[in-house]
C-alpha positions as CSV (number, residue, x, y, z in Angstrom):
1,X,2.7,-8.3,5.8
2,X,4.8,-6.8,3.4
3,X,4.0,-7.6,-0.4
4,X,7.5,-8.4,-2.0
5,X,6.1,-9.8,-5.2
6,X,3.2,-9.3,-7.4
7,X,2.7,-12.1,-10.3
8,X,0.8,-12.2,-13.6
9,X,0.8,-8.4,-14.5
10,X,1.6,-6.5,-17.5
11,X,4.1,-3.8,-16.6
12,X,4.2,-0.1,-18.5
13,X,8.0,-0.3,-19.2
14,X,8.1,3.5,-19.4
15,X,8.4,5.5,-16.0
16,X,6.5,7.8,-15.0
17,X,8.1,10.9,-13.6
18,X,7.2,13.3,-11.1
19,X,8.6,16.3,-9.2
20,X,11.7,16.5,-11.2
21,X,12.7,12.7,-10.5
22,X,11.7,12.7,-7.2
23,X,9.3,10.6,-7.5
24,X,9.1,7.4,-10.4
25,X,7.1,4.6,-10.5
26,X,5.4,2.2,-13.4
27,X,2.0,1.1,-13.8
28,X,1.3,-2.3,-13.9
29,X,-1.9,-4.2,-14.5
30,X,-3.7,-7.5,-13.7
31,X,-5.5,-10.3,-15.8
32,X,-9.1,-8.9,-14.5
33,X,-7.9,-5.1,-15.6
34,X,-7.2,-4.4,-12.2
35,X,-4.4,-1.3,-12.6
36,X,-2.2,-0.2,-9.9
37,X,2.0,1.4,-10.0
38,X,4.3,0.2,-7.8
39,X,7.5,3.2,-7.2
40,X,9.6,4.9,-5.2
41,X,9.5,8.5,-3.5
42,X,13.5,9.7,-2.8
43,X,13.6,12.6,-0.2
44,X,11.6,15.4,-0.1
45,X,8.4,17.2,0.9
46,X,5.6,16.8,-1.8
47,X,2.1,16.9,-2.2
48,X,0.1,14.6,-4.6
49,X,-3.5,15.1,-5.9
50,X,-5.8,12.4,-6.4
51,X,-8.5,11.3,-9.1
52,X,-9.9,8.4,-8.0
53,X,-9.8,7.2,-4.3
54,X,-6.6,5.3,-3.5
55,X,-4.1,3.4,-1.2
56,X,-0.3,4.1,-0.4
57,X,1.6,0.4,0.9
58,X,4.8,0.9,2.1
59,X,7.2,-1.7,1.1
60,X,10.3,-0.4,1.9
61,X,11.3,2.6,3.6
62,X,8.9,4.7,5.2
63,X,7.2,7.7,4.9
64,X,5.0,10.9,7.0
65,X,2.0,11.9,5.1
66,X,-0.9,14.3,6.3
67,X,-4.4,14.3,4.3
68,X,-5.9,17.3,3.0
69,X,-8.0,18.9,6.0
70,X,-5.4,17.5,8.4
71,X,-2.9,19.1,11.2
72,X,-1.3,15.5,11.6
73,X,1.6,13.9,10.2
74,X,1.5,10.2,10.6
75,X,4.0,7.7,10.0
76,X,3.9,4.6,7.8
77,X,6.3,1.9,7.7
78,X,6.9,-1.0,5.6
79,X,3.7,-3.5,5.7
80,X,1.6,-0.5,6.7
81,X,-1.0,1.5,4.6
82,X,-3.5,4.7,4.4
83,X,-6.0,5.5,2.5
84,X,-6.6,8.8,0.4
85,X,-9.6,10.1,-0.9
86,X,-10.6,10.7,-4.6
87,X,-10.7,14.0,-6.0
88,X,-8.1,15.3,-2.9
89,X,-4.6,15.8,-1.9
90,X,-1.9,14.6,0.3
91,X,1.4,15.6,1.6
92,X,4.1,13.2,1.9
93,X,7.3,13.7,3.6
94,X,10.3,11.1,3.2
95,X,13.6,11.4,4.5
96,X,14.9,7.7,3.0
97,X,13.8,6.1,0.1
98,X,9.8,5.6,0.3
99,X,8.8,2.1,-1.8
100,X,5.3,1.8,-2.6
101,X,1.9,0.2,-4.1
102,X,-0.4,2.4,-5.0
103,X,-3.7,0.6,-5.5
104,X,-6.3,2.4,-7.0
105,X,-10.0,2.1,-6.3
């Protein structure tokens, strides 16, 4: 299932920008501190590092990633997820605009 609505969050009103405005999104964060950013990823071929482990959910629009130490590309779609490691990297290719939840964890 899609999520299409999130309620009772704080919302960082200022973007954050990546990849020369290919990729925007705003963090937002829940009563219990819980913190997560909800954006979108416009065409193009990027990679992304990560800190702490966390998890792409496509909302709109869909996406080929391929995790660091892999030969695949595999798609995701809206209502579908995948999970990245902490401390790694991924590639994502998108060809449409890619919505997503990234929840962090």
């Amino acid at each position: 299932m899609t999520t299409d609505k999130i309620d009772n969050i704080s919302v960082t009103t200022q973007a954050s920008v990546y990849f020369d405005g290919k990729c925007v999104s705003h963090g937002i964060t829940f009563a219990d501190g819980t913190k997560k950013s909800v954006g979108v990823v416009l065409p193009a071929t990027l990679t992304f590092n990560t800190g702490a482990p966390e998890i792409m959910e496509c909302v709109a629009g869909s996406c080929e990633y391929q995790l660091k130490g892999s030969n695949a590309w595999v798609k995701s779609s809206p209502g579908e997820k995948f999970s990245v490691p902490g401390n790694s990297s991924f590639d994502i290719r998108v060809t449409e605009p890619y919505h997503y939840i990234c929840h962090f964890g």
